[in-house]
C-alpha positions, -999 to +999 in steps of 0.1 A: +070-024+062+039-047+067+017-021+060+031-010+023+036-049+018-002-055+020-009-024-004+012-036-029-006-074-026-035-056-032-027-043-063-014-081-075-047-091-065-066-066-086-044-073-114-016-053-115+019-058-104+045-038-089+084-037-096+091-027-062+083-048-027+072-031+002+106-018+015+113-012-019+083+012-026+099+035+003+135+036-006+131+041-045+137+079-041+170+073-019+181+050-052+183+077-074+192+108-048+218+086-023+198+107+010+179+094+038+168+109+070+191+115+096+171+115+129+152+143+131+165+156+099+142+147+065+161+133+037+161+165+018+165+186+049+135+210+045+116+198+076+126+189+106+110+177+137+112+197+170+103+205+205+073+226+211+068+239+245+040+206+256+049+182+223+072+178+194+061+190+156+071+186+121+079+219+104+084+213+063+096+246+045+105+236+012+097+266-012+119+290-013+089+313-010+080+298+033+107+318+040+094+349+037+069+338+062+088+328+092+090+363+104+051+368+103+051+332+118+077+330+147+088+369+141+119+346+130+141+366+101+162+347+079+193+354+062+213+344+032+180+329+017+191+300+043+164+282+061+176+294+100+170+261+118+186+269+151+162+301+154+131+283+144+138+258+167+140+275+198+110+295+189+091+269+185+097+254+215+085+280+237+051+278+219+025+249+226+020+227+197-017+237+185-012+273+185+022+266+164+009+244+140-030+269+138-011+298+128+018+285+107-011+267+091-032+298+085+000+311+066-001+284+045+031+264+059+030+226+065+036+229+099+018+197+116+018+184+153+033+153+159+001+126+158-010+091+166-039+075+180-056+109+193-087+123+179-096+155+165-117+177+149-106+163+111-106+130+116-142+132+138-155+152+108-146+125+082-154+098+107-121+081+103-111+077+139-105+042+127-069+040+111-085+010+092-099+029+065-081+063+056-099+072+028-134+083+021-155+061-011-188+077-022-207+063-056-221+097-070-224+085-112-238+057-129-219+025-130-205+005-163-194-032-162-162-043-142-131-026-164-095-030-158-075+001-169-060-016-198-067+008-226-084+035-204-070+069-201-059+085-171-057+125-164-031+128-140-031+165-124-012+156-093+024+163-084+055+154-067+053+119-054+023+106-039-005+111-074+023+103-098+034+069-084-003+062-083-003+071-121+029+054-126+011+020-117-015+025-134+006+033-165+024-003-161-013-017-162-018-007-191-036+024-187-029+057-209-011+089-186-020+124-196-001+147-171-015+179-173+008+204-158+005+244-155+024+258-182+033+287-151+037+267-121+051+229-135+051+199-111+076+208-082+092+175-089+109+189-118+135+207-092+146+170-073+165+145-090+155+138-129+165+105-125+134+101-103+112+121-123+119+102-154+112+074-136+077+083-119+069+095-154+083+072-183+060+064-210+035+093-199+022+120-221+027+156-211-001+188-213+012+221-208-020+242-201-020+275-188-046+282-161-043+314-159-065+323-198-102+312-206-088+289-234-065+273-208-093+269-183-120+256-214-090+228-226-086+217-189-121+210-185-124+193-217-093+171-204-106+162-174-143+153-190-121+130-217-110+112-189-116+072-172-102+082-142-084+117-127-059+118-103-052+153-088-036+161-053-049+204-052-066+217-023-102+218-032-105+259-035-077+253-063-107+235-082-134+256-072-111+288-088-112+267-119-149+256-119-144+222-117-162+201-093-155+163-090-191+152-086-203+170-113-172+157-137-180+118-123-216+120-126-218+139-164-199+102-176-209+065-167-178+049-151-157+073-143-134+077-110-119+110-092-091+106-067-082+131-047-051+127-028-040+154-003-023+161+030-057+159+049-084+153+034-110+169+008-136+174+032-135+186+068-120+219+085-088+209+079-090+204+040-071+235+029-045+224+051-008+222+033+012+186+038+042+176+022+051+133+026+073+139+057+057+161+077+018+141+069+042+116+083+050+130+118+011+142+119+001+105+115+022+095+142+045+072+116+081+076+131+104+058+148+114+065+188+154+073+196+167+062+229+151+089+249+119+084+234+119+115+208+103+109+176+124+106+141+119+103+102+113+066+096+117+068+057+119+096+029+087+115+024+068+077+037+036+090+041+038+097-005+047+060-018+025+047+011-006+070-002+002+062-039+003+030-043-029+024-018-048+051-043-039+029-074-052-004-057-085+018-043-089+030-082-084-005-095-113-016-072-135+013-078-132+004-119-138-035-108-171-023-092-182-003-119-167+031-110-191+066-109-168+067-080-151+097-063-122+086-037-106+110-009-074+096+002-061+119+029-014+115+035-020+119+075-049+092+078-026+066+054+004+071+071-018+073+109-032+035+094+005+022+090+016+039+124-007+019+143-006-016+121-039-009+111-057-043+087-067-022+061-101-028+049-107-020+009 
């Protein structure tokens, strides 16, 4: 893909390389698990995309805990602890889209509508409408001289795919990874293939901190302060629960960066939105067409390697500049950019 292609040129022309090309970047989970999308089907089968009654959307139910919602969602009950495709399916499709995705959103599923070139309230409120720049930049701390991340350390809080690629390239430019994980609720990853995850995470160092106690909460702040650069991927009320504000952690020490990658944005009325890589996918419009024109899964989880490695090249640039940086890279508006062959502009 052009698009992934031109991220990963970036990051050679920032100074730091890349074992993988751009195709490369968005098979490397297939190498390890053998699975790909099949149509409509995702490549680990927990979404799907479907007919509504006026569109088509992307529904993603991979916890086992989004099961217990379809009934309060599409009055849908499933059995055996099996996700009951055939019955969400046709419920969905005597629904129109926005209604489907507003209140399987408001349960917390990753229900998105299938999207493209139209506008709406997120993307009007972050003034992104142009795919060309899917991320939002804002200086709020004091600069330091140009650094590379040679030698700097890097507080990675994200999970899955998307934050710890990021991290992961990072890591081969020499920067030191601290992934700080809830010692209750560890990086979801950990369930997939360990091949992968010992790949995404080689060579990193691993926090176990428990949220949930004041002396968890005190040595996660005291992280996060240590840090050159954070890389997190939590809704922003996750952060405010904590008392940790990104503004306030960038502009306490010269030169630091925050980037927050997450299915839509950290701002807007769509930030506590839930996205997974596949469905951000469908809701940025990047899939392929079958013979009869409906949409399919054009890679596993694309919109995740896409964001990640455009993060690591928007983190090398923000140390180049000086950093006191925070960046908001949102999965829908990435994968939206690539859709429409958008000439990114860093």
């Amino acid at each position: 893909m052009a698009w992934a292609d031109r991220a990963v040129d970036r990051l050679a022309v920032l100074g730091a390389t890349s074992d993988l090309d751009g195709a490369g970047l968005l098979d490397v989970r297939s190498t390890f698990t053998g699975l790909a999308p099949r149509g409509r089907v995702s490549a680990g089968a927990s979404c799907r995309v479907m007919a509504t009654a006026d569109s088509w959307c992307a529904v993603n139910l991979p916890r086992p805990d989004d099961l217990d919602l379809l009934p309060a969602w599409l009055g849908v009950e499933p059995a055996s602890g099996e996700i009951p495709w055939t019955e969400v399916s046709a419920a969905a499709s005597e629904r129109p889209t926005d209604a489907l995705v507003e209140a399987g959103q408001e349960l917390g599923l990753a229900v998105a509508a299938l999207g493209g070139d139209r506008s709406d309230a997120q993307l009007r409120f972050r003034g992104t409408e142009r795919a060309a720049r899917p991320w939002l930049v804002r200086r709020v701390g004091e600069r330091t001289p140009a650094r590379h991340p040679d030698g700097l350390t890097v507080v990675d809080l994200s999970s899955l795919w998307a934050g710890p690629s990021c991290a992961r390239l990072l890591g081969r430019a020499g920067a030191r990874i601290v992934k700080v994980e809830s010692s209750s609720r560890p990086d979801g990853s950990r369930a997939g293939d360990p091949g992968f995850h010992r790949w995404l995470h080689e060579g990193h160092e691993l926090v176990e901190v428990d949220f949930a106690t004041v002396d968890g909460r005190r040595e996660l702040v005291d992280i996060v302060h240590s840090a050159d650069v954070v890389i997190e991927g939590s809704r922003p009320r996750a952060f405010d629960r904590l008392g940790i504000h990104p503004v306030e952690v960038v502009s306490a020490r010269p030169g630091t960066v925050w980037v927050s990658i997450t299915g839509y944005g950290r701002c807007g009325p769509w930030r506590d939105r839930v996205a997974f890589g596949d469905d951000a996918a469908v809701a940025g419009g990047l899939v392929e067409l079958d013979d009869d024109g409906a949409p399919m899964f054009v890679a596993d989880a694309v919109a995740d390697p896409l964001t990640g490695v455009a993060a690591a090249a928007l983190i090398l640039g923000a140390l180049a500049a000086g950093g006191g940086i925070t960046v908001d890279v949102a999965l829908r508006e990435v994968a939206r950019s690539a859709a429409m062959g958008a000439a990114v502009v860093w």
